[in-house]
C-alpha positions as CSV (number, residue, x, y, z in Angstrom):
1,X,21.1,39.1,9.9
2,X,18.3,36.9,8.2
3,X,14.8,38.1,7.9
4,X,12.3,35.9,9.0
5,X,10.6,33.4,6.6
6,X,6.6,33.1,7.2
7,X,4.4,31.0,5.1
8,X,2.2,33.4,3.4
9,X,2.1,36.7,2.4
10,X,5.2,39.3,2.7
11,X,5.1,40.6,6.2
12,X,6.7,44.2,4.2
13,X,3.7,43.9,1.7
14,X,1.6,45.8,5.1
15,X,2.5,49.0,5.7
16,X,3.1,50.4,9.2
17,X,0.2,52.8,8.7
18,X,-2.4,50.1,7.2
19,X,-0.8,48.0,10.6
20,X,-1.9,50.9,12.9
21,X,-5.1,51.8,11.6
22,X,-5.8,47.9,11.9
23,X,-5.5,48.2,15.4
24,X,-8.3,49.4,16.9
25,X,-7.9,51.0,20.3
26,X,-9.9,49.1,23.5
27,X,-11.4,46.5,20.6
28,X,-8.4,44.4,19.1
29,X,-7.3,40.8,19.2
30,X,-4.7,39.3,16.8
31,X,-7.2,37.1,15.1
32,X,-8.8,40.0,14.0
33,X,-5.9,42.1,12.6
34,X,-5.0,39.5,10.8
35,X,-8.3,38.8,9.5
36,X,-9.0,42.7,8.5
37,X,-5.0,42.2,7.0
38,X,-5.4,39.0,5.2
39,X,-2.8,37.8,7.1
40,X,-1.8,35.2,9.4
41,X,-2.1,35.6,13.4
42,X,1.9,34.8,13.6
43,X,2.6,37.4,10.5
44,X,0.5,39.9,12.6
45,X,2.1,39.1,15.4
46,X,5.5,39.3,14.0
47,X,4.2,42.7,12.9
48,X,3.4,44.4,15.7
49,X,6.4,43.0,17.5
50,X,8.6,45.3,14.9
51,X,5.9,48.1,15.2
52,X,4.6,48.3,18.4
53,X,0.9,50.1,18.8
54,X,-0.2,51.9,21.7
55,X,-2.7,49.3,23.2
56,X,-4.2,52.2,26.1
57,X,-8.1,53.1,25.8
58,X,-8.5,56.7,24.1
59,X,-9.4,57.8,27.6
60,X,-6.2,56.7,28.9
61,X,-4.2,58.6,25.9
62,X,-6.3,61.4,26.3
63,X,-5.1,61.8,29.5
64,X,-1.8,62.4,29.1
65,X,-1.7,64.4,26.5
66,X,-3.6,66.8,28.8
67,X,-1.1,66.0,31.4
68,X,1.7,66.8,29.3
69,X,-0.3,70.2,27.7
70,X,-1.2,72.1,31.8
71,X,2.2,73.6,32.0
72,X,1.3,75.2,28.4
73,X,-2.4,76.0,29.1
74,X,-1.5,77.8,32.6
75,X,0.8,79.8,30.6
76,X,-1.7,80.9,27.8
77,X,-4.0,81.9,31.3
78,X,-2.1,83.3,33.6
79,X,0.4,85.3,31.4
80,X,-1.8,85.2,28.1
81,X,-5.0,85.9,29.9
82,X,-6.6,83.6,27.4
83,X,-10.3,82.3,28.4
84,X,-10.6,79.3,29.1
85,X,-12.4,78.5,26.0
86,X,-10.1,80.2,23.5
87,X,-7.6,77.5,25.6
88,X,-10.2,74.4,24.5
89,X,-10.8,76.0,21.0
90,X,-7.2,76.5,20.3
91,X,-6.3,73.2,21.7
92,X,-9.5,70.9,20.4
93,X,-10.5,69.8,23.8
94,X,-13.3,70.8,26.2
95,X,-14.0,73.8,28.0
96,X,-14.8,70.7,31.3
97,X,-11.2,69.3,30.4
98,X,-9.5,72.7,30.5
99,X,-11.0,73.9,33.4
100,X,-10.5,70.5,35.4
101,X,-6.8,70.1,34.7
102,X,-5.7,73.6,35.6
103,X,-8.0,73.2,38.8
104,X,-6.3,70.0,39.3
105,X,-2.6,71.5,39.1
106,X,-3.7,74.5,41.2
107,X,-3.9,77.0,39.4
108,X,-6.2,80.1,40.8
109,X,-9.3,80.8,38.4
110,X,-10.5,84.0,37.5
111,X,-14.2,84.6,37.2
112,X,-15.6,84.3,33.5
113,X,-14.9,87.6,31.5
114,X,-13.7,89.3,34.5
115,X,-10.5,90.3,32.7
116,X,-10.0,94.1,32.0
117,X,-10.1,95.1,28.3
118,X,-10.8,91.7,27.2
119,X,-14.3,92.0,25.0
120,X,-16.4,89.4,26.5
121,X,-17.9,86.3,23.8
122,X,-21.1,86.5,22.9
């Protein structure tokens, strides 16, 4: 199979990391990876054809990663009896987004520090 020939810079002189990095999430356009890449809209595109970026909004990503973490969380809560917030600490997320996606997949909260033997944060 023949690679394909752009005038230009070496498409393999970018590396897939530089590429990605590039790519801003939510505020992209070709023009401007090339441009930030010092290379040409057709080399970029070529580029992100062989390594494809995920294009969603953070939000969007954020999303399901939570959505893929609830059956983990309810686990750490129900059988753990970890606090909510040792759920956000240990997972780098908010107390709000913790506490919404267990509500949201039904699982029963317990009232704050209302387990027994558990020393209560100060």
């Amino acid at each position: 199979m023949r690679r394909l020939q752009l005038p230009g810079p070496d498409p393999g002189s970018i590396t897939v990391a530089n590429l990605h990095r590039t790519v801003r999430a939510g505020d992209f356009s070709i023009s401007r990876v090339a441009q930030a890449l010092n290379i040409t809209s057709a080399h970029a595109i070529y580029l992100l054809s062989q390594h494809p970026v995920d294009w969603s909004p953070p939000r969007f990503r954020h999303t399901q990663q939570t959505a893929m973490r609830v059956g983990q969380w309810r686990t750490w809560y129900e059988q753990d009896h970890l606090s909510l917030q040792d759920i956000a600490d240990r997972e780098g997320t908010s107390l709000a987004s913790v506490r919404l996606a267990l509500l949201k997949n039904d699982v029963p909260l317990r009232p704050a520090g209302s387990y027994p033997g558990r020393p209560r944060r100060r």
